[in-house]
C-alpha positions in Angstrom: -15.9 175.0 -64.4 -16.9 173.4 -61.6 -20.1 174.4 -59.4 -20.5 175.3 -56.3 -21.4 172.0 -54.9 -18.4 170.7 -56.3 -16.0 173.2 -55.1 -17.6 172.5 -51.5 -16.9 168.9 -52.0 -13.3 169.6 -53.1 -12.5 172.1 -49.7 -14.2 169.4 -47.6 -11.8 166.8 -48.8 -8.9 168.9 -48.6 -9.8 169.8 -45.5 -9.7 166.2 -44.7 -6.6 165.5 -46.0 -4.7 167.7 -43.9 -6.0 166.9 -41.3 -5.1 163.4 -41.4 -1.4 164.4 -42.0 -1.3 166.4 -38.5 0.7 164.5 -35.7 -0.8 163.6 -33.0 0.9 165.8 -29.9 3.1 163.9 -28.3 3.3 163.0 -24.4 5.9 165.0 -22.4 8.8 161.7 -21.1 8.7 161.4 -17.7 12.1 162.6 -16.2 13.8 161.8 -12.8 14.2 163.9 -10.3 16.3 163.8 -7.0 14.7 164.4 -4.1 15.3 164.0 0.0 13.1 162.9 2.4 11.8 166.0 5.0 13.5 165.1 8.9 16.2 162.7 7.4 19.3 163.5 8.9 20.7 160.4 9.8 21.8 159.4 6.0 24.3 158.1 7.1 23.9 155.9 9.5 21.1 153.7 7.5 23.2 153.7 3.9 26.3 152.3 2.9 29.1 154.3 1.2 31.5 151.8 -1.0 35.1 152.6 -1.8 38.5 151.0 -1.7 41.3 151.6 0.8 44.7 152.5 -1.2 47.9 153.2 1.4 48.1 157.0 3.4 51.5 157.7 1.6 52.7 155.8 -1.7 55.6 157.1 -3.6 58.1 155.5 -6.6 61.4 155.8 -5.0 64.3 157.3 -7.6 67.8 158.5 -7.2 68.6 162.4 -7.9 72.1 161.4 -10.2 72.6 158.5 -12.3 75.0 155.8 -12.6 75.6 152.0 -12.0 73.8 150.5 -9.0 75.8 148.2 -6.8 73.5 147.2 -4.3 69.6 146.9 -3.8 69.1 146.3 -0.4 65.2 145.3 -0.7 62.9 143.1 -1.9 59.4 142.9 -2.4 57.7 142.3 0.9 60.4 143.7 2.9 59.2 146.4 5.1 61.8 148.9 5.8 62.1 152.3 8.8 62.5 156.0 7.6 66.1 156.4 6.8 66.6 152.8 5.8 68.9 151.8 2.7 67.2 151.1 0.0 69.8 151.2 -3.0 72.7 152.5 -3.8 74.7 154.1 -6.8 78.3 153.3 -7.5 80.0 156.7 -5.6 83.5 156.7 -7.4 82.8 159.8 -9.8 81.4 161.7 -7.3 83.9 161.5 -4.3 86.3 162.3 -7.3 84.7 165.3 -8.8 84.5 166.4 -4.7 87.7 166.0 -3.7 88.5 167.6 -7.1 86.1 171.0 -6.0 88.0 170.5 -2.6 91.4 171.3 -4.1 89.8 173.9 -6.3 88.8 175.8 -3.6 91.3 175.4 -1.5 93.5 176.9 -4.0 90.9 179.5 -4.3 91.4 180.2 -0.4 95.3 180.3 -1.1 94.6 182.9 -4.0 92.7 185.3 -1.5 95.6 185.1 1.2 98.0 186.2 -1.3 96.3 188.7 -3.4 95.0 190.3 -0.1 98.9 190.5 1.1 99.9 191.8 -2.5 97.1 194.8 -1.7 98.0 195.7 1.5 101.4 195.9 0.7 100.7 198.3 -2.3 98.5 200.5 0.0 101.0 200.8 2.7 103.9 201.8 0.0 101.4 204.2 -1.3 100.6 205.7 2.1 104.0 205.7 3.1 105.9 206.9 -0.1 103.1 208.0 -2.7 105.5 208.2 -5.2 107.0 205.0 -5.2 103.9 203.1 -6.6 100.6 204.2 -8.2 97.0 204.5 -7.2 96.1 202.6 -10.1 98.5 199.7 -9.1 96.8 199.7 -5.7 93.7 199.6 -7.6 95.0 196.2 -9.6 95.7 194.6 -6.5 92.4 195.4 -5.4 90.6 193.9 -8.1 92.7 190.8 -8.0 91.6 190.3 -4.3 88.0 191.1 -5.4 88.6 188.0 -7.8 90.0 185.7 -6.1 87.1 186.0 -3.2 84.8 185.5 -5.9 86.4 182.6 -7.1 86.3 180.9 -3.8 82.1 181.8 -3.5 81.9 179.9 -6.8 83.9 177.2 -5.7 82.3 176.6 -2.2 78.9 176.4 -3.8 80.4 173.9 -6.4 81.5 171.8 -3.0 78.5 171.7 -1.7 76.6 171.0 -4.7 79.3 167.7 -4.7 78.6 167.0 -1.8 75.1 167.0 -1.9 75.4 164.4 -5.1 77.7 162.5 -3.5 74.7 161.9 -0.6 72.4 161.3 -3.8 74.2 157.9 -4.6 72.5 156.7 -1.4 68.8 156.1 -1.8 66.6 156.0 1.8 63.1 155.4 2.3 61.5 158.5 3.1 58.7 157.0 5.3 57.9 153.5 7.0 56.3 151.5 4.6 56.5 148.2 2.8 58.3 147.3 -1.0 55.4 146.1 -2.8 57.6 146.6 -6.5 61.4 146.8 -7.7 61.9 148.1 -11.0 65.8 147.7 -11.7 68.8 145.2 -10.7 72.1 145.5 -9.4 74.2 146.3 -11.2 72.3 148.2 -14.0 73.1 151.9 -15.1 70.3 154.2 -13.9 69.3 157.5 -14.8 68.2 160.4 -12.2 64.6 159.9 -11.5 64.3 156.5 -12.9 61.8 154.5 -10.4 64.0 152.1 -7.9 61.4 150.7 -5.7 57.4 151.3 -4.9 56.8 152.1 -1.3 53.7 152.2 0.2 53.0 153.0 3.9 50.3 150.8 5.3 50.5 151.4 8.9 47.2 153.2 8.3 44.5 152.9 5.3 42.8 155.5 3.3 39.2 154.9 1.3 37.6 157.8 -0.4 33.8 157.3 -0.4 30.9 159.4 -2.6 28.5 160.8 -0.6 25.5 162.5 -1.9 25.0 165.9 -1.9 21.8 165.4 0.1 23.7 163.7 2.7 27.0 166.2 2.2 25.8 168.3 5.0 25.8 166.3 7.7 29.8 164.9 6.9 30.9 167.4 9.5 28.7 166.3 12.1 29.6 162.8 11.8 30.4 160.4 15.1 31.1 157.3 14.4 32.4 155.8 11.4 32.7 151.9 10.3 34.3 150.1 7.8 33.9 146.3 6.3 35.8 144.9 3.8 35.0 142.4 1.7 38.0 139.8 2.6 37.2 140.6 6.3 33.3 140.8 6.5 33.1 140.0 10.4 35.7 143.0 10.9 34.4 146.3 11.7 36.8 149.1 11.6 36.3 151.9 13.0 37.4 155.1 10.6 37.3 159.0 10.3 37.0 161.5 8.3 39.8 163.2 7.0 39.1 164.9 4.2 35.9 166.2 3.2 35.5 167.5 -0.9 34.3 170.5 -1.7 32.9 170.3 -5.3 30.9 167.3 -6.8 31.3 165.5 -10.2 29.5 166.3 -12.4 27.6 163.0 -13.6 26.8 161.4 -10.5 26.6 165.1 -8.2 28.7 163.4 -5.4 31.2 164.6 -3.2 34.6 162.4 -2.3 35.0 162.3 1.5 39.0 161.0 2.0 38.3 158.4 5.4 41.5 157.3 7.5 42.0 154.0 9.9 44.7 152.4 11.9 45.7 149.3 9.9 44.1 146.3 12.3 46.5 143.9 14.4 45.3 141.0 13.3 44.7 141.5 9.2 46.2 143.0 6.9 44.4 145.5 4.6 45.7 146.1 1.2 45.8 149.1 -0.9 42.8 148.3 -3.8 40.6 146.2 -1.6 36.7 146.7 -1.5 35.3 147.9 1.2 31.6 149.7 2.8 31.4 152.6 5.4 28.6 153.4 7.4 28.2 155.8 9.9 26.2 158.1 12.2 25.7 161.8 12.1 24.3 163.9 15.3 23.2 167.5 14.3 23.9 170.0 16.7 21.1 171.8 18.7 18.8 173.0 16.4 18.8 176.8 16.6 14.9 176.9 16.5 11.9 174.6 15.3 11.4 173.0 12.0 13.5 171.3 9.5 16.8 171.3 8.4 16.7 171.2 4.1 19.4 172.2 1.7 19.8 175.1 0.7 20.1 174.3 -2.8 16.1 172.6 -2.2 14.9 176.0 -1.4 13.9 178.9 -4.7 12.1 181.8 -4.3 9.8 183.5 -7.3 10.0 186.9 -8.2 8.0 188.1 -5.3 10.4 186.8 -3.2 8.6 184.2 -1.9 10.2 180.4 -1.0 9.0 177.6 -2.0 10.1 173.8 -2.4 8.7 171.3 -4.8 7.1 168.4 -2.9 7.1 165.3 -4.8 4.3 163.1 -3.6 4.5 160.0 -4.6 1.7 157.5 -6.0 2.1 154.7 -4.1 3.5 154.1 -0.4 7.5 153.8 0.1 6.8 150.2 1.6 4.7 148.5 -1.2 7.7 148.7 -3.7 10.6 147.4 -3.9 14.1 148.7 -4.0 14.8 148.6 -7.4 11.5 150.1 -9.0 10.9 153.4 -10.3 8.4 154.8 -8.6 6.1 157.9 -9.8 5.3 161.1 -7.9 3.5 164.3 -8.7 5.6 167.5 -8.3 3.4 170.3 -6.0 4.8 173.4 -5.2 4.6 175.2 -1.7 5.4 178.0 0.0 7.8 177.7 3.2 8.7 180.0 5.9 12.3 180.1 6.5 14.7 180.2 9.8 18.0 180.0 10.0 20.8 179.3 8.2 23.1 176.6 9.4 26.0 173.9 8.2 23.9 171.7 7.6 21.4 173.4 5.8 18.9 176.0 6.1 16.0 175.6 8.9 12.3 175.3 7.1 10.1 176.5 9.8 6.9 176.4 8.4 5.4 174.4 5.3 6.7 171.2 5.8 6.3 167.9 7.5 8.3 165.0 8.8 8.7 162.1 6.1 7.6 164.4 2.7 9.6 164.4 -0.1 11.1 167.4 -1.9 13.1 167.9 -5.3 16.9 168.9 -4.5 17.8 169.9 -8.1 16.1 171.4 -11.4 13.2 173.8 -8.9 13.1 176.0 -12.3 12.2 173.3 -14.6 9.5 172.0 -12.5 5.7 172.7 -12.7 2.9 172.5 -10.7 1.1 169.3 -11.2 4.1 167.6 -13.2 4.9 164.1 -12.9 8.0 162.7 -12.3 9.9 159.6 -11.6 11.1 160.2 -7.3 14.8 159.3 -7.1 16.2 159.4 -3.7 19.8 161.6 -3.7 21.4 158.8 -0.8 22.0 155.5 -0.6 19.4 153.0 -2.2 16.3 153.8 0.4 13.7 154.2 -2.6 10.2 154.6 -2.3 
């Protein structure tokens, strides 16, 4: 039995040896978070969207019926006009199997005439002299009209559907463009929809570009657009905007914006080149004072209150460089709103020009939290 100064010694030392085999608490990991820069609506003109141009229109070229090709009119290079020749398929079998429908239905046509005579002879004896033929003779004849008019609707739409085969053995470019691939000979058998040529039309040039969802807004509000490529760099070309998308990926929150530019007189741009846009963007007049923000930087709490989450970082945007990760301290505040526009909604109390605030994640943030400030645009970092 041990005494009570032993038993004492014994807790102590237990005590001890738990405690030792606690872990220490570990440090929350500093996350990233997205932010924009309050009174920064001309994204675009000071960053640089990359993309590469590919062709407006770009299509395989295939016949619609198969059979030996006799003739390919094009090579690679060659740049053809809507409704040129491109290739054609041996036509024998299918002027045969028209003229073939043609004879069919002219006998069809023949059949009517006849059986049409045959009944209105039978109703005029019945008419006439009811006892000299019956009504269901009459009614025969009928039917045997009926028949042979159907006959010929069958056999006109099997004409035309000849005929329209027959066309098929000729292959056309649909659109003015250039060959850039053939895919068969002369002279080879072909099946129906088996790729002819490649033809691309490069009288104008697309690029799709990924534009931030900070800088999303202001895409409809866009000027001026211009576009270097890397082959050309002293060539500017100017560009607009022809497509704007209307849901962002999910990795890199970015929306595809579809540009569109005549193809320069002197160069040649090529589908797959590199290229950079920049631009300008012009809000209309603002409906009132105060800043235009995204919508999506805006919460409220369950008073209905809205607030953003400035981000305020630790050292000043121009001591660091480009490339460095810089850390900010999340704060939140209450705004007053205005209204809602395109480009976002108006803040018109609570903020001021050049302060950051978080675009994405307002529910996971808390007060006094620090964070690593990304910039959602272009690679302005602070």
């Amino acid at each position: 039995m041990m005494n009570k100064g032993e038993r004492v010694l014994v807790a102590l030392l237990s005590v001890g040896v738990l405690t030792g085999c606690e872990e220490p608490p570990q440090e929350e990991p500093i996350r990233p978070v997205l932010a924009t820069m309050v009174g920064d609506v001309e994204g675009f003109q000071r960053d640089r969207f990359p993309g590469r141009a590919k062709a407006k229109e770009e299509t395989n070229l295939s016949f619609r019926v198969f059979g030996p090709l006799i003739a390919r009119d094009v090579d690679v290079g060659d740049v053809v006009k809507a409704g040129d020749v491109v290739a054609q398929i041996d036509p024998t079998d299918y002027e045969v199997t028209l003229e073939n429908m043609k004879g069919r239905l002219d006998k069809a046509n023949a059949d009517i005439a006849f059986t049409e005579a045959e009944y209105k002879r039978a109703l005029d004896i019945l008419r006439r002299d009811p006892g000299a033929v019956s009504q269901s003779a009459v009614d025969r004849k009928l039917q045997e009209r009926d028949a042979a008019v159907a006959q010929a609707r069958t056999l006109t739409a099997a004409v035309a559907q000849a005929n329209l085969a027959l066309g098929y053995t000729t292959l056309e470019a649909p659109f003015d463009g250039t060959i850039v691939a053939t895919y068969v000979e002369a002279y080879e058998y072909v099946k129906a929809q088996q790729p002819i040529v490649r033809l691309l039309d490069t009288s104008q040039v697309e690029m799709v570009i990924d534009v931030p969802e900070g800088l999303i807004t202001l895409a409809p509000y866009v000027e001026k657009l211009v576009v270097v490529f890397d082959p050309y760099p002293d060539l500017k070309i100017e560009a607009k905007i022809q497509e704007i998308g209307r849901e962002a990926t999910e990795t890199t929150r970015t929306f595809p914006v579809t540009l569109v530019m005549d193809q320069p007189e002197d160069v040649t741009i090529l589908p797959g080149m590199a290229g950079v846009a920049t631009g300008y963007a012009r809000l209309p007049d603002d409906p009132g004072e105060g800043f235009k923000v995204p919508t999506h930087a805006v919460a409220s709490d369950q008073s209905g209150k809205q607030f953003v989450w400035i981000l305020q970082p630790e050292a000043e945007p121009s001591a660091q460089g480009s490339a460095m990760r810089v850390k900010a301290v999340a704060k939140r505040r209450e705004v007053e709103l205005g209204q809602l526009t395109e480009a976002g909604v108006i803040v018109k109390s609570g903020l001021e020009s050049g302060e950051w605030i978080a675009t994405v994640g307002l529910n996971t943030l808390r007060d006094g939290q620090e964070v690593f400030l990304q910039p959602t645009h272009g690679e302005r970092r602070p």
